[in-house]
MDTraj code that builds the backbone (N, CA, C; nanometers):
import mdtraj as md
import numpy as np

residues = "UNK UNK UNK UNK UNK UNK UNK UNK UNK UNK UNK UNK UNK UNK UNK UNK UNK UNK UNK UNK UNK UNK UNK UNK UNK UNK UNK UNK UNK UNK UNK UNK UNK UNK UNK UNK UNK UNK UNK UNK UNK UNK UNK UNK UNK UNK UNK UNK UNK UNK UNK UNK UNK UNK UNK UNK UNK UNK UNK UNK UNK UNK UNK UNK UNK UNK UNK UNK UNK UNK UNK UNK UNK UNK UNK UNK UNK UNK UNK UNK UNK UNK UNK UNK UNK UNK UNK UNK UNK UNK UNK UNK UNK UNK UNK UNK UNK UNK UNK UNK UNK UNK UNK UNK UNK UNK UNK UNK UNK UNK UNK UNK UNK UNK UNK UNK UNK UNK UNK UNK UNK UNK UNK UNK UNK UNK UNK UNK UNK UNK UNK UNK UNK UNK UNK UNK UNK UNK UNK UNK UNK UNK UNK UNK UNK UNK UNK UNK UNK UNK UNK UNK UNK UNK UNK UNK UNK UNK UNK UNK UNK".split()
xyz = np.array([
    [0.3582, -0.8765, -0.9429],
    [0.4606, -0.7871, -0.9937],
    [0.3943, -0.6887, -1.0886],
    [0.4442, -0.5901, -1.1132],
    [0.3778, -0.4841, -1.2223],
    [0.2865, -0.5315, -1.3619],
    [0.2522, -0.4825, -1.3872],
    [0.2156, -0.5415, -1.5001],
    [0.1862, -0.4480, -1.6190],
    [0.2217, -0.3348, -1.5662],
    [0.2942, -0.2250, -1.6846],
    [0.2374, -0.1315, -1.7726],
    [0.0520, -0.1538, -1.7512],
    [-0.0534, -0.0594, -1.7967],
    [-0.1361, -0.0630, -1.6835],
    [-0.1412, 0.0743, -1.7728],
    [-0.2644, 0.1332, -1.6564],
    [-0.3319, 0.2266, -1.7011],
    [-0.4721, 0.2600, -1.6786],
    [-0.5316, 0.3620, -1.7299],
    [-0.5812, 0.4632, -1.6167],
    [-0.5669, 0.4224, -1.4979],
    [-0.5615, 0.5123, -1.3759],
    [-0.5199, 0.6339, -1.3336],
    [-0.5398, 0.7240, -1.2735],
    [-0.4553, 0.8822, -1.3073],
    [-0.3830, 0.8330, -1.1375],
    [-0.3268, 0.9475, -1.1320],
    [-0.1970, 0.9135, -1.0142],
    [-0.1118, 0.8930, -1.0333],
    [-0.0290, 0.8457, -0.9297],
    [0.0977, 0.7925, -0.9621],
    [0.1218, 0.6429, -1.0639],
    [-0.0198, 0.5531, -1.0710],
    [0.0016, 0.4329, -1.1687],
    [-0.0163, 0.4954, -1.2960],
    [-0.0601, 0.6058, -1.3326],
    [-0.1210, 0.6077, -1.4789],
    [0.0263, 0.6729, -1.4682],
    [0.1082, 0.7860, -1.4349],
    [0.2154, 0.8883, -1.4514],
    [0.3489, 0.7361, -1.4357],
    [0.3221, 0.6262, -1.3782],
    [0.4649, 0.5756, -1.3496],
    [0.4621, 0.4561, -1.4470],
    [0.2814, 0.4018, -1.4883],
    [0.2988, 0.2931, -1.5121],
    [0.2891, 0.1694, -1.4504],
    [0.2720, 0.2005, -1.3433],
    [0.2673, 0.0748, -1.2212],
    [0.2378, 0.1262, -1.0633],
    [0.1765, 0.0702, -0.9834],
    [0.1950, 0.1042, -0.7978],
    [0.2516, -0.0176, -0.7597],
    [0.2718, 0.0520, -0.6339],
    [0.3958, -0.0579, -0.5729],
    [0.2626, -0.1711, -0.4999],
    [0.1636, -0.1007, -0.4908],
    [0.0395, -0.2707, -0.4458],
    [0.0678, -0.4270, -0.5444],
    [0.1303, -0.3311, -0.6413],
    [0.1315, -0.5057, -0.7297],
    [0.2260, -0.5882, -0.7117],
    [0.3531, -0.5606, -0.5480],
    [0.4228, -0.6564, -0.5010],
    [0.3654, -0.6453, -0.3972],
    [0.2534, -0.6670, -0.3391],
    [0.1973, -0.7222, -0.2035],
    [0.1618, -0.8539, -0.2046],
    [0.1785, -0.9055, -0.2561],
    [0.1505, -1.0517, -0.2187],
    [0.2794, -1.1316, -0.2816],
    [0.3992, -1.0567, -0.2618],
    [0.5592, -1.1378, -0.3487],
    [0.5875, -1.2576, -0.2071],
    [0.5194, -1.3262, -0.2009],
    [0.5617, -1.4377, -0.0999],
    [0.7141, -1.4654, -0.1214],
    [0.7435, -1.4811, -0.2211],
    [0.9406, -1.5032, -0.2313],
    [1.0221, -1.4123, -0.1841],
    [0.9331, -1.2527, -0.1447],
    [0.9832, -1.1668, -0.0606],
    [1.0123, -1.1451, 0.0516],
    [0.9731, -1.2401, 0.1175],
    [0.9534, -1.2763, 0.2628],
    [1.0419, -1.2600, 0.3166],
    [1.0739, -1.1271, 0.4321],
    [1.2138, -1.1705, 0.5686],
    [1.1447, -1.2014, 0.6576],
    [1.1975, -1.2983, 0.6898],
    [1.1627, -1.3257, 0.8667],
    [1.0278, -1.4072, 0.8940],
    [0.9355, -1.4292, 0.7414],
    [0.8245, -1.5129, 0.7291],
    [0.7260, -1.3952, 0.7437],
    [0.7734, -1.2592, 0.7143],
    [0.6780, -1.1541, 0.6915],
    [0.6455, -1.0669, 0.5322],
    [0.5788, -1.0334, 0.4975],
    [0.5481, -1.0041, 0.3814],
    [0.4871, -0.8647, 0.3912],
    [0.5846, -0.8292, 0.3365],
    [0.5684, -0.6104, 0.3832],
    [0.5149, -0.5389, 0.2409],
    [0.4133, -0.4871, 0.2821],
    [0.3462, -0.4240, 0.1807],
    [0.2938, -0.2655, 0.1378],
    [0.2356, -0.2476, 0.0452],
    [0.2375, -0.1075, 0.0486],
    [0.1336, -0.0710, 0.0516],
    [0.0366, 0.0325, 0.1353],
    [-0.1009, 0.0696, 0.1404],
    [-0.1000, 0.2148, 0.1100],
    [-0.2279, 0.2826, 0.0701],
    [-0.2143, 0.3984, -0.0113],
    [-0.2035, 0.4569, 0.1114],
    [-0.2866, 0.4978, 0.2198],
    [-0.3301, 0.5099, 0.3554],
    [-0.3047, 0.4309, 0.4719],
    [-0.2849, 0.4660, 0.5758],
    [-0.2605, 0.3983, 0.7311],
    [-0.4206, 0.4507, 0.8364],
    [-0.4436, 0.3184, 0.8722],
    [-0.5684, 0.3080, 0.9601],
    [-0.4522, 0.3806, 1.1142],
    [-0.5384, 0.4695, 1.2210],
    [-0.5353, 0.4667, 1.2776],
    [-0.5199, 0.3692, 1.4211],
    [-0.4570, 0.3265, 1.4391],
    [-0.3946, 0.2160, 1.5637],
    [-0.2575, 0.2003, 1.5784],
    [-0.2444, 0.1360, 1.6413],
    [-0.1124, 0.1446, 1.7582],
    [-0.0461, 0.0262, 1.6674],
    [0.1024, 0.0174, 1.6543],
    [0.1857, -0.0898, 1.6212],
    [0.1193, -0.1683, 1.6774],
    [0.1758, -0.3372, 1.6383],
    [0.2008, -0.4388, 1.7095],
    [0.0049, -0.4829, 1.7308],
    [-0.1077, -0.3793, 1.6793],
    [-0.2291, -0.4272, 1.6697],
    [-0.2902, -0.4939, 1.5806],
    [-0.3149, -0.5883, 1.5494],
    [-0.3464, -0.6929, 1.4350],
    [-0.4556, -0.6228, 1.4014],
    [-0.4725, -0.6154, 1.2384],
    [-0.6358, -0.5835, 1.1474],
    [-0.5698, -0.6756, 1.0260],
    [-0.7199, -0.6866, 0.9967],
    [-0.7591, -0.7062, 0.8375],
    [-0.7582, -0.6622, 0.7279],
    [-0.7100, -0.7085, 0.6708],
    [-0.6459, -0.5985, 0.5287],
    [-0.7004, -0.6445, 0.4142],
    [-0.8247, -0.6003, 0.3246],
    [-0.8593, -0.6840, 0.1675],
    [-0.7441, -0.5912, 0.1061],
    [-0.7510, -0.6604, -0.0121],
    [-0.7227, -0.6011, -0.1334],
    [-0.8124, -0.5754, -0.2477],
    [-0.8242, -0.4707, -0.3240],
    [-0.9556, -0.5328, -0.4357],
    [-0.8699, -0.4480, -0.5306],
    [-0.9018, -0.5072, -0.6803],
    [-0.8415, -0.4525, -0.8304],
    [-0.9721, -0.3881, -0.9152],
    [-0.9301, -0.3416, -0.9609],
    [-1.0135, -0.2769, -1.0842],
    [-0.9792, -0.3460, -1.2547],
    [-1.0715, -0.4345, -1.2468],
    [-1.0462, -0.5123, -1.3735],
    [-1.0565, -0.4295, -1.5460],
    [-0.9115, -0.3962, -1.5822],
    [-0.8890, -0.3015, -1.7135],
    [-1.0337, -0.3262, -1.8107],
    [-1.0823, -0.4236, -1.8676],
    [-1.1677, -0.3938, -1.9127],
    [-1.3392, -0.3602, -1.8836],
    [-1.3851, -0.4662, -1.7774],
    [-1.5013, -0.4832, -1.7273],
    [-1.5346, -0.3367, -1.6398],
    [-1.3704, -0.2725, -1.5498],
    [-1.4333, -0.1952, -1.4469],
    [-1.4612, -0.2297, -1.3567],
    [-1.5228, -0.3675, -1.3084],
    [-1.5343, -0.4135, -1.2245],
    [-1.4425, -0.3973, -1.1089],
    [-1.4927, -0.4238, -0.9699],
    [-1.3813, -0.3943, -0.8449],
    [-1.4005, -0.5435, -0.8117],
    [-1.2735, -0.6185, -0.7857],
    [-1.2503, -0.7331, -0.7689],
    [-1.1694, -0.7228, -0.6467],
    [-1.2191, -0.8351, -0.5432],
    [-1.1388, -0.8658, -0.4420],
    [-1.0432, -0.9521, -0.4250],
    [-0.9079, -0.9167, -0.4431],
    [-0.7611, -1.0224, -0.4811],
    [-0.7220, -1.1154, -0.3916],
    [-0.7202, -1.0189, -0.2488],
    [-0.6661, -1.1244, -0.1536],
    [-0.6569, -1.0185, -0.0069],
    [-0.6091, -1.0583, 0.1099],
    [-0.6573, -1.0025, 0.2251],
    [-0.5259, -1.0456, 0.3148],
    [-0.4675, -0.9721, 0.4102],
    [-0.3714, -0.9994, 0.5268],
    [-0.4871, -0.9897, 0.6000],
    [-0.4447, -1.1360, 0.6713],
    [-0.5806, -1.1617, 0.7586],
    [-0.4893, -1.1200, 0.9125],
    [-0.3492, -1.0999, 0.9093],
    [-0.3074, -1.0488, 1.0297],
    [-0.2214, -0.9146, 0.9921],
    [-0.2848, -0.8179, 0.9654],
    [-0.1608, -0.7061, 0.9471],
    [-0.1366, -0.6394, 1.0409],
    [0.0041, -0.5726, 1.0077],
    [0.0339, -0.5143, 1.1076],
    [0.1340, -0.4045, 1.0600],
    [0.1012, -0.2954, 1.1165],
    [0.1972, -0.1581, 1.0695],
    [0.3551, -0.2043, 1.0543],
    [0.4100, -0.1458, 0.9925],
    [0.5623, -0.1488, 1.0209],
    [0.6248, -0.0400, 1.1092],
    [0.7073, -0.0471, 1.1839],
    [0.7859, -0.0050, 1.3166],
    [0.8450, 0.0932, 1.2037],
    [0.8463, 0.2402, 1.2143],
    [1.0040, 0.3071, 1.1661],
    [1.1375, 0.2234, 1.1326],
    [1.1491, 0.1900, 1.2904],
    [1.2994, 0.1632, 1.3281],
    [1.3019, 0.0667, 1.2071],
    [1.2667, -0.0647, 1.1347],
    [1.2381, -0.1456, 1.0802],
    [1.2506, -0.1335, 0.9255],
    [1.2873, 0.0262, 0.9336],
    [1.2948, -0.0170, 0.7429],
    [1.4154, 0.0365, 0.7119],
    [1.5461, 0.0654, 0.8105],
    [1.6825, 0.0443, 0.7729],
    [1.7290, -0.1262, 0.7478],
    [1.6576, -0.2022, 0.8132],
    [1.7138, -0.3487, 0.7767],
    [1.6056, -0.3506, 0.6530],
    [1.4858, -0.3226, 0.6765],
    [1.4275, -0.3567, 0.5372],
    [1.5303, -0.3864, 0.3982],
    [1.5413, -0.2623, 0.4081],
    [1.6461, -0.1886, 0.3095],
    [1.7904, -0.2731, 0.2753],
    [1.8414, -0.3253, 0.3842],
    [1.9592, -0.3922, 0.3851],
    [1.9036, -0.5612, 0.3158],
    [1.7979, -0.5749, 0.3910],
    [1.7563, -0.7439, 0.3344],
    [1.7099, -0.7192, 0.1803],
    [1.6397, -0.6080, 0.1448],
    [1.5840, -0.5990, -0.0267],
    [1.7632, -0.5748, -0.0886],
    [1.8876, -0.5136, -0.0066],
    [1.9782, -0.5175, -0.1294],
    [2.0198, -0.6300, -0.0908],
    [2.0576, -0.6930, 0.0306],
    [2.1254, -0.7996, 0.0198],
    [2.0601, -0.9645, -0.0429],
    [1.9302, -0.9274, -0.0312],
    [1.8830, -1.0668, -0.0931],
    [1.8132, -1.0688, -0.2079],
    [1.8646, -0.9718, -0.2871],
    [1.8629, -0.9582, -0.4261],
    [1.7231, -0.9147, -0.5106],
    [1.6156, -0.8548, -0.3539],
    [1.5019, -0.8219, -0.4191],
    [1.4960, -0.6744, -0.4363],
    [1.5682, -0.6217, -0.3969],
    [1.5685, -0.5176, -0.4764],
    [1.6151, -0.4637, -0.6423],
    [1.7111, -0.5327, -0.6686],
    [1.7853, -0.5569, -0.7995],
    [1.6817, -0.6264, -0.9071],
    [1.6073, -0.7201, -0.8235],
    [1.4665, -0.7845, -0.9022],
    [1.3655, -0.6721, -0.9229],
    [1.3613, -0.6216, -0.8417],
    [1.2304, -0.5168, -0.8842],
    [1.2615, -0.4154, -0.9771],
    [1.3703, -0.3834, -0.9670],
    [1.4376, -0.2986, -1.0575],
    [1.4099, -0.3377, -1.1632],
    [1.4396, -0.4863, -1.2063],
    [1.4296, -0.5093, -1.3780],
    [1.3080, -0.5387, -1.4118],
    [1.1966, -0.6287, -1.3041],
    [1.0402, -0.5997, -1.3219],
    [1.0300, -0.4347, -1.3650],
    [1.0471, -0.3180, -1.3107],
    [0.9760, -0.2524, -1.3592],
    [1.0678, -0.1806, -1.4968],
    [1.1869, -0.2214, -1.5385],
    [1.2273, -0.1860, -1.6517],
    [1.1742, -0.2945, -1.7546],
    [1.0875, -0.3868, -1.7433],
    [1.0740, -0.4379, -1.8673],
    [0.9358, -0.4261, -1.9090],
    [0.8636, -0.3078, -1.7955],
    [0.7207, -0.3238, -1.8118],
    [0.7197, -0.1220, -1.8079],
    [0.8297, -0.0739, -1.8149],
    [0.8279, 0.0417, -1.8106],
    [0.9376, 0.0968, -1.8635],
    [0.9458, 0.0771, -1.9815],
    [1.1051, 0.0954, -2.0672],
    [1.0844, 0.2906, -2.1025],
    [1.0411, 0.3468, -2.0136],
    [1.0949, 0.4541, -2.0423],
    [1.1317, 0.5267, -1.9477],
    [1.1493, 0.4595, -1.7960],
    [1.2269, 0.4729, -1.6816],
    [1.3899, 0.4470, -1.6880],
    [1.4579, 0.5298, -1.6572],
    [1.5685, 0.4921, -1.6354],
    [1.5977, 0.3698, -1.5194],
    [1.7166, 0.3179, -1.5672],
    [1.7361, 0.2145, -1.4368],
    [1.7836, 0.3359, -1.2927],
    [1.8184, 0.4075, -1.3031],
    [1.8648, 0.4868, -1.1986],
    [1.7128, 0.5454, -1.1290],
    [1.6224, 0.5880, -1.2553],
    [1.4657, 0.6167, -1.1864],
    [1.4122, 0.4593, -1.1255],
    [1.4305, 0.3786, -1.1630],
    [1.3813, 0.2442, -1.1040],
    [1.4465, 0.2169, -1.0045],
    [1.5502, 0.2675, -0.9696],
    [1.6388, 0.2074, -0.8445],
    [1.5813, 0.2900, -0.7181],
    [1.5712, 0.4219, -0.7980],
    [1.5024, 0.5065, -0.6623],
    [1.3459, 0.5084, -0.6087],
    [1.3180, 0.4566, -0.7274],
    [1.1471, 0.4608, -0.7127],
    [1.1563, 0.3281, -0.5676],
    [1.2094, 0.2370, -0.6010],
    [1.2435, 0.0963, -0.5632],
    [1.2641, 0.1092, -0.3650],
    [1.4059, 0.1987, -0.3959],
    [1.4457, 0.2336, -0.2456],
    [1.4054, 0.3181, -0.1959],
    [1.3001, 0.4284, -0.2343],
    [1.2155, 0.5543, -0.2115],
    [1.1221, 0.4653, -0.0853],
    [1.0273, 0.3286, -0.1748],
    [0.9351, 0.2834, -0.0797],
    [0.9811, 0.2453, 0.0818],
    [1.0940, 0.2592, 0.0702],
    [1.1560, 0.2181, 0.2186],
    [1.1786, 0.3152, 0.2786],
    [1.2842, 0.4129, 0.2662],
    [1.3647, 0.5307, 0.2528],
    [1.2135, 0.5905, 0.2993],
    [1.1284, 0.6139, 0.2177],
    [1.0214, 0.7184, 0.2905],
    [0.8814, 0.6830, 0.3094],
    [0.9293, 0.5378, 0.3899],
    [0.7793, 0.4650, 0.4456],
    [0.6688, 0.4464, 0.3754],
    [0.7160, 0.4410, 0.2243],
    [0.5599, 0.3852, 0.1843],
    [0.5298, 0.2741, 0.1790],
    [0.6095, 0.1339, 0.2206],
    [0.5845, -0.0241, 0.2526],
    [0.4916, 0.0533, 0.3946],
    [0.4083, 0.0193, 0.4561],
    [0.3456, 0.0665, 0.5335],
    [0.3062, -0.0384, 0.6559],
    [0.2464, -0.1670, 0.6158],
    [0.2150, -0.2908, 0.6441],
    [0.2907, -0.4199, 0.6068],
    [0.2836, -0.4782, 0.7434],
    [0.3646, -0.6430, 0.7208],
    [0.2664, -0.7330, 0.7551],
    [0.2702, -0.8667, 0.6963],
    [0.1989, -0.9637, 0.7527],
    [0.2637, -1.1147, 0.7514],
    [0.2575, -1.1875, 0.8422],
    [0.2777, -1.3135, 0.8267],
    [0.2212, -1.4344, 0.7009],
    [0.3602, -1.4952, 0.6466],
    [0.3066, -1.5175, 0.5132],
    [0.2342, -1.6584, 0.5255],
    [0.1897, -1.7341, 0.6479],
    [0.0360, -1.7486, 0.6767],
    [-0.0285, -1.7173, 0.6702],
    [-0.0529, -1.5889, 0.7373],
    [-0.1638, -1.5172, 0.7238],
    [-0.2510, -1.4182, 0.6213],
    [-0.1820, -1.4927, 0.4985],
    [-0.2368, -1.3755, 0.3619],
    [-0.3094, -1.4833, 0.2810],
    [-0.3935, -1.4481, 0.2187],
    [-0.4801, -1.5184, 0.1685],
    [-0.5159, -1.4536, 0.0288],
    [-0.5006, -1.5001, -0.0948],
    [-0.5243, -1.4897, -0.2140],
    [-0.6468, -1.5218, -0.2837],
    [-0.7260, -1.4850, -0.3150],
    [-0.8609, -1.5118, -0.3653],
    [-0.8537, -1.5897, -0.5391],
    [-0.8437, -1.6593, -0.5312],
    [-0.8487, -1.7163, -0.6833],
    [-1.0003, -1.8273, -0.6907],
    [-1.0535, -1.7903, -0.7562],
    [-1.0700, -1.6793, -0.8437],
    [-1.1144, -1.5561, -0.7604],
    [-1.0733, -1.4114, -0.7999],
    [-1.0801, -1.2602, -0.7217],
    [-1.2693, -1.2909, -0.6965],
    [-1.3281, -1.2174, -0.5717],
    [-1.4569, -1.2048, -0.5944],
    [-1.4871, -1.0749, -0.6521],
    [-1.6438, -1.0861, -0.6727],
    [-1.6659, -0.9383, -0.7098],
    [-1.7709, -0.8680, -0.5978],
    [-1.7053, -0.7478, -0.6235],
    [-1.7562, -0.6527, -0.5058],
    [-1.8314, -0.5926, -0.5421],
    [-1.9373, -0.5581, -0.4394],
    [-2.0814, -0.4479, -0.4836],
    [-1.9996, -0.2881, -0.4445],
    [-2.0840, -0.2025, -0.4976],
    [-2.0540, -0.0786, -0.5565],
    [-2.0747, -0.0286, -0.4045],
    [-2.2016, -0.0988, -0.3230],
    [-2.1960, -0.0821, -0.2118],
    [-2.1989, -0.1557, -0.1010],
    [-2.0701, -0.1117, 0.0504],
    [-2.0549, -0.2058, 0.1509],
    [-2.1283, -0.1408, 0.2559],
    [-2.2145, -0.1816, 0.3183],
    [-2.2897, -0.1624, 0.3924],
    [-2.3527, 0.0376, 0.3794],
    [-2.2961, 0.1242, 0.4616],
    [-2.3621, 0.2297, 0.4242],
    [-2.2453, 0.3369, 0.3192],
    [-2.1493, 0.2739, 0.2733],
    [-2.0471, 0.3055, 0.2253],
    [-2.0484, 0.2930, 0.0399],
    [-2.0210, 0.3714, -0.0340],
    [-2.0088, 0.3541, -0.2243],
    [-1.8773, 0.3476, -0.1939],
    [-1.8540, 0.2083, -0.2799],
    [-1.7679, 0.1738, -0.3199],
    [-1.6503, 0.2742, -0.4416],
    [-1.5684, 0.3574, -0.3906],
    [-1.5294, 0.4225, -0.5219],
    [-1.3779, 0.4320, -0.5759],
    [-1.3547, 0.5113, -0.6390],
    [-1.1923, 0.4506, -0.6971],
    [-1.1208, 0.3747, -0.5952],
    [-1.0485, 0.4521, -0.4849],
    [-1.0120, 0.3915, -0.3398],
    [-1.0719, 0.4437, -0.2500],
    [-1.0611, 0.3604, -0.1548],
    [-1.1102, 0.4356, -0.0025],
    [-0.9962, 0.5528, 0.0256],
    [-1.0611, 0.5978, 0.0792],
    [-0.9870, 0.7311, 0.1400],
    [-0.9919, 0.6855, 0.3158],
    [-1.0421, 0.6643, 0.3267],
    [-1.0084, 0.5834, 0.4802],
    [-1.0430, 0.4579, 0.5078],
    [-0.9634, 0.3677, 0.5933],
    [-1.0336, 0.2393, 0.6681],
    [-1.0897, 0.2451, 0.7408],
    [-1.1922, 0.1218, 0.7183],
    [-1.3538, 0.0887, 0.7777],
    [-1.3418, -0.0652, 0.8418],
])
top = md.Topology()
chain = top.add_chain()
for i, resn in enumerate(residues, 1):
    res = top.add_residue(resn, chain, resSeq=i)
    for name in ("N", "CA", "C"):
        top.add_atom(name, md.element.get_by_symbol(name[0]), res)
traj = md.Trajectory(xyz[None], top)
């Protein structure tokens, strides 16, 4: 869930939070899927399974830490995020996220939190779903080299590899 600082420029340093910090809300789960938000979309076809890490940027060290990984992801369908939408109001996770980010961002209105909330649906930025088998949490996070094979590691990727 949020966690309400940030020293990042973008939308986390301007909002206070990204919506990556409910990708792994397992209690979010419809259907035994766990829908998440990626900055970017890899090129492929629905319904094609990839691999998804996650990695954090640890506030003090800097360090890039690897959190956890959908070891089966999979795009989300369009058609798919009018029920989204209906299961986050009807099963009360939307109303939850709302007050996560008012108590970690008290200078949002609840009306700016409601939209920020239903925006991610409303205009496809949940991007990826995965089976909540198939996600895997790294505890403790590893740490990542600066470089992956012929690639520097840098703020985010700008594309998938």
């Amino acid at each position: 869930m949020p966690a309400g600082s940030t020293d990042e420029k973008g939308f986390p340093g301007e909002k206070g939070f990204g919506h990556e910090e409910w990708n792994f809300q397992f209690e979010d789960a419809i259907n035994g899927w766990v829908y998440g938000y990626i900055y970017t979309c890899p090129s492929i076809n629905y319904q094609q399974p990839f691999r998804l890490y996650f990695y954090s940027i640890h506030p003090t060290t800097k360090e890039r830490l690897l959190v956890g990984c959908y070891r089966e992801a999979e795009l989300v369908d369009e058609r798919e995020y009018k029920e989204l939408l209906h299961h986050f109001h009807s099963r009360g996770i939307l109303e939850r996220r709302v007050q996560e980010l008012l108590r970690v961002a008290p200078s949002i209105s609840q009306r700016a939190a409601r939209k920020e909330i239903e925006s991610s649906l409303k205009e496809s930025w949940i991007k990826v779903k995965c089976p909540v088998d198939s996600i895997e949490i790294f505890d403790p996070p590893f740490k990542l080299s600066t470089q992956i094979g012929d690639k520097t590691l840098s703020h985010r990727f700008k594309m998938f590899t």
